[in-house]
N, C-alpha and C positions, 0 to 999 in steps of 0.2 A: 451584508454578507449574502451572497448568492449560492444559494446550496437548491438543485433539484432532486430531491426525496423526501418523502414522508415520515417527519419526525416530528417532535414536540415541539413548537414555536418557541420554549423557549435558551433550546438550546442556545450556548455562547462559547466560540472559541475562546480556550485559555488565552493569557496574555503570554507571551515569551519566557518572563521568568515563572508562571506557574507550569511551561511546558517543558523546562529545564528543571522545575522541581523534581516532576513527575516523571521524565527521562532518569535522574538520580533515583529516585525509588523505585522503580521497577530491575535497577541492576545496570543501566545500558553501563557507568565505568568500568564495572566487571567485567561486563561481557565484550568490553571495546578493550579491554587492558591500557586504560586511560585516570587520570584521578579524576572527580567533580570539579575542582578547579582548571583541571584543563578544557574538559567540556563545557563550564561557563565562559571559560577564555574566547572558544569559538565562536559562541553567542553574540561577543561583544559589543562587534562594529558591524549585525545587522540591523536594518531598517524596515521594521515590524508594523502591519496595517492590521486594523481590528480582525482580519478576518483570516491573519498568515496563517502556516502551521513551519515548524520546524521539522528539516527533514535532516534525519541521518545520514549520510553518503556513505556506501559503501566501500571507500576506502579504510572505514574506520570499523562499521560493522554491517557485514554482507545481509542478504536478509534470512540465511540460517540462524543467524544470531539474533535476528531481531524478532523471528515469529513462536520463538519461547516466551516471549516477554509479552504478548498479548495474552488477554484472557477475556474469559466472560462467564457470570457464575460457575466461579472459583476453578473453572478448568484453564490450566493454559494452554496457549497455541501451538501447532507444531505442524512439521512440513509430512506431505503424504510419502510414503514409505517407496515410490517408485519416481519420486523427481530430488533425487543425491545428488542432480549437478545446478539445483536453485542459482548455487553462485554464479554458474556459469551464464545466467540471464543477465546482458548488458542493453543499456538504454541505445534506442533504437539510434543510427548516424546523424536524423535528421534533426536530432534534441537535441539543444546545444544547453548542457547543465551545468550550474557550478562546479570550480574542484575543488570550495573551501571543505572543510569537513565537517560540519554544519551549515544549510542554507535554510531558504525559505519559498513555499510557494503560496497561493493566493486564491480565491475563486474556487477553488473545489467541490465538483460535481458527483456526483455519485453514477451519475448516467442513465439512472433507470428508465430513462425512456428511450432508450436506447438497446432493451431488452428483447431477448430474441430475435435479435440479429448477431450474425459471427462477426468474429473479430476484423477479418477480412473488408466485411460489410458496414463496420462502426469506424473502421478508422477514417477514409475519407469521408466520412459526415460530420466527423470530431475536425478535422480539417477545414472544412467548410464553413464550420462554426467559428473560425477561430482560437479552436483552440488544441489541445495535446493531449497525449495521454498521458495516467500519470504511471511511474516506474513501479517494481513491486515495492521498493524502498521506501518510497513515496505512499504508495498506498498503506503498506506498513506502521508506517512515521505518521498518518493519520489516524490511523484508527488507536495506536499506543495513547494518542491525545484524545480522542473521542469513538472509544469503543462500543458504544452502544448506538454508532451508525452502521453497524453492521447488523443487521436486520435477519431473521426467517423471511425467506421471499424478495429479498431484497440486498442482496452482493454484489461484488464488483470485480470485472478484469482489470487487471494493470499491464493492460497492452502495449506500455512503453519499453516494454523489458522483454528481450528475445534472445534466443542464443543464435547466434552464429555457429555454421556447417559448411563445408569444404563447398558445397553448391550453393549456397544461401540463406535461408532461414529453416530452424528449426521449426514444424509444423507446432509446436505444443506454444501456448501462452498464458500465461501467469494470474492466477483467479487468485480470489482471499473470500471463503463462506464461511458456512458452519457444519461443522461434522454430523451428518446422522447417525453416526456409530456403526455404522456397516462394513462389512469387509476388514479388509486388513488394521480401519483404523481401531476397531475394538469397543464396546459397546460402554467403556468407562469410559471415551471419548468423545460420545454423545454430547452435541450442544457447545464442544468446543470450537474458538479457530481455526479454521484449516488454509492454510495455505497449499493448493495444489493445480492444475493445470485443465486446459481446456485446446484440444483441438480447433485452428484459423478458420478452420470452414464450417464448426457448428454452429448453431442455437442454441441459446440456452433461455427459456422465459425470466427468470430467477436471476440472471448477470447481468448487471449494466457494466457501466464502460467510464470509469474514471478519468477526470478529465480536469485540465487547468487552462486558463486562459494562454494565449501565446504571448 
């Protein structure tokens, strides 16, 4: 498994069926308006390596739907109160991603050494590397299977997801931290998920840049 960040050695991706357990008990048939048999149905004919993660496609659940479903000491996730058009972040033209409604990705980076540089500035190095960004779906779909890669000091853009505008790209791009409880998100919010956004030309020391092989 190739993971850059600082966590416990002995962490271990689930295997497929504990990541489809764990998709059923957090809700995603609910929130997909799907049964569990359908969603293992999807499962079925992929071709899973010790280190995949299964991702949600947001044909089935956008990632408003999905970033309720994270948590971390007992708070759940939820999206910052001034990015309402989440859904409207689609994987950048150059991605070429499945359209089954479960897939898989591999190699998963967290990017942190890729911190404090903007998005702007990370993405042809992710290029260079080899590899891609991952979508907020994707970034999503990882952390619902290993939550406790989300770190204090230690989060991740998922620069593979931008919105399209009449001229080109929206300037904002798709981060996943944790809430310090300030402002609008409310101080019961503290220490939660926060899926919210970061302007293409900042820094941030605290965001790496998530990433999959190509």
């Amino acid at each position: 498994m190739s993971l850059t960040f600082t966590t416990d050695a002995t962490t271990r991706t689930p295997t497929i069926s504990e990541q489809l357990a764990r998709l059923i008990e957090l809700g995603l048939p609910e929130a997909a308006g799907i049964s569990p048999e359908e969603l293992r149905s999807y499962a079925g004919k992929l071709r899973a390596r010790p280190d995949s993660i299964l991702v949600v496609n947001p044909c089935i659940a956008p990632p408003s739907a999905l970033a309720p479903l994270l948590s971390r000491g007992g708070k759940r996730g939820f999206v910052v109160a001034d990015m309402t058009d989440l859904d409207d972040f689609m994987p950048l033209d150059e991605l070429e991603l499945p359209a089954q409604p479960l897939y898989l990705v591999h190699g998963i980076e967290r990017g942190d050494d890729l911190a404090n540089r903007s998005p702007n500035e990370a993405l042809p190095e992710l290029r260079a590397r080899g590899r891609r960004p991952l979508t907020i779906n994707e970034g999503l779909s990882w952390l619902l299977q290993q939550p406790d890669l989300l770190e204090p000091g230690h989060c991740f853009m998922t620069i593979g997801s931008r919105k399209r505008i009449a001229d080109g790209l929206d300037t904002r791009t798709p981060a996943i931290w944790i809430s310090g409880g300030s402002g609008r998100d409310g101080r019961r919010r503290r220490g939660a998920p926060k899926v919210g956004w970061c302007w293409d030309g900042n820094r941030h020391t605290w965001l790496g840049f998530a990433s999959t092989p190509v």
